[in-house]
N, C-alpha and C positions, 0 to 999 in steps of 0.2 A: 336714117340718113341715106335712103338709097338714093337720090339726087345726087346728094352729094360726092356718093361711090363713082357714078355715072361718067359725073361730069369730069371725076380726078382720071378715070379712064382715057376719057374721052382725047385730054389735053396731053396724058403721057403719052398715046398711041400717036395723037399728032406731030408727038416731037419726036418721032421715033425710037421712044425709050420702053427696054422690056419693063418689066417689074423688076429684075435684078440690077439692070442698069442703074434706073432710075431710085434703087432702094442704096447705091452704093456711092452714089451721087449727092442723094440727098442726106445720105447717112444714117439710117434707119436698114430694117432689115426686109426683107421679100415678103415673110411671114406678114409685117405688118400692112405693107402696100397691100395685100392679096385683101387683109381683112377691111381695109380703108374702102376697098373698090368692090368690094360684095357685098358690105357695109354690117359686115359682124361687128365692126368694132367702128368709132369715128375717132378720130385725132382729136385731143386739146386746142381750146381756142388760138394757144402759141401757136401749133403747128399748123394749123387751116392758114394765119397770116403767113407762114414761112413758106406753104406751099401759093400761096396766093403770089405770091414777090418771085419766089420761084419760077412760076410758071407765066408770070408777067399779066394775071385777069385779077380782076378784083374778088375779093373775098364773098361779094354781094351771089355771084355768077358762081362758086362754087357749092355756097349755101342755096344756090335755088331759087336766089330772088328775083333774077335779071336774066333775062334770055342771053344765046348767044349773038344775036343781031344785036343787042345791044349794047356792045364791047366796043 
């Protein structure tokens, strides 16, 4: 899932959220964000939608399937 670490990167840094912000925010802990975005670990499909709705891109664009142009 390293796309997918990527891209969760990509879209916190754009909103200006650390990993802690964003882990305190979303609810979850840093530990986890860290593993999401290095891609030791990947989120439940629950959580890939929660972060998808969250971050306002479709689930398609953090799985990898869809570029960013085409957002």
């Amino acid at each position: 899932m390293k796309i997918f670490g990527e891209r969760l990167k990509e879209i916190r840094e754009e909103s200006k959220l650390t990993q802690t912000e964003f882990a305190k925010v979303f609810g979850t802990s840093k530990s986890n964000i860290n593993k999401w975005e290095s891609g030791v670990h990947a989120p439940n499909l629950e959580t890939v939608v929660r972060l998808a709705v969250f971050f306002k891109v479709p689930t398609d664009y953090l799985l990898g399937l869809m570029k960013y142009e085409d957002l």
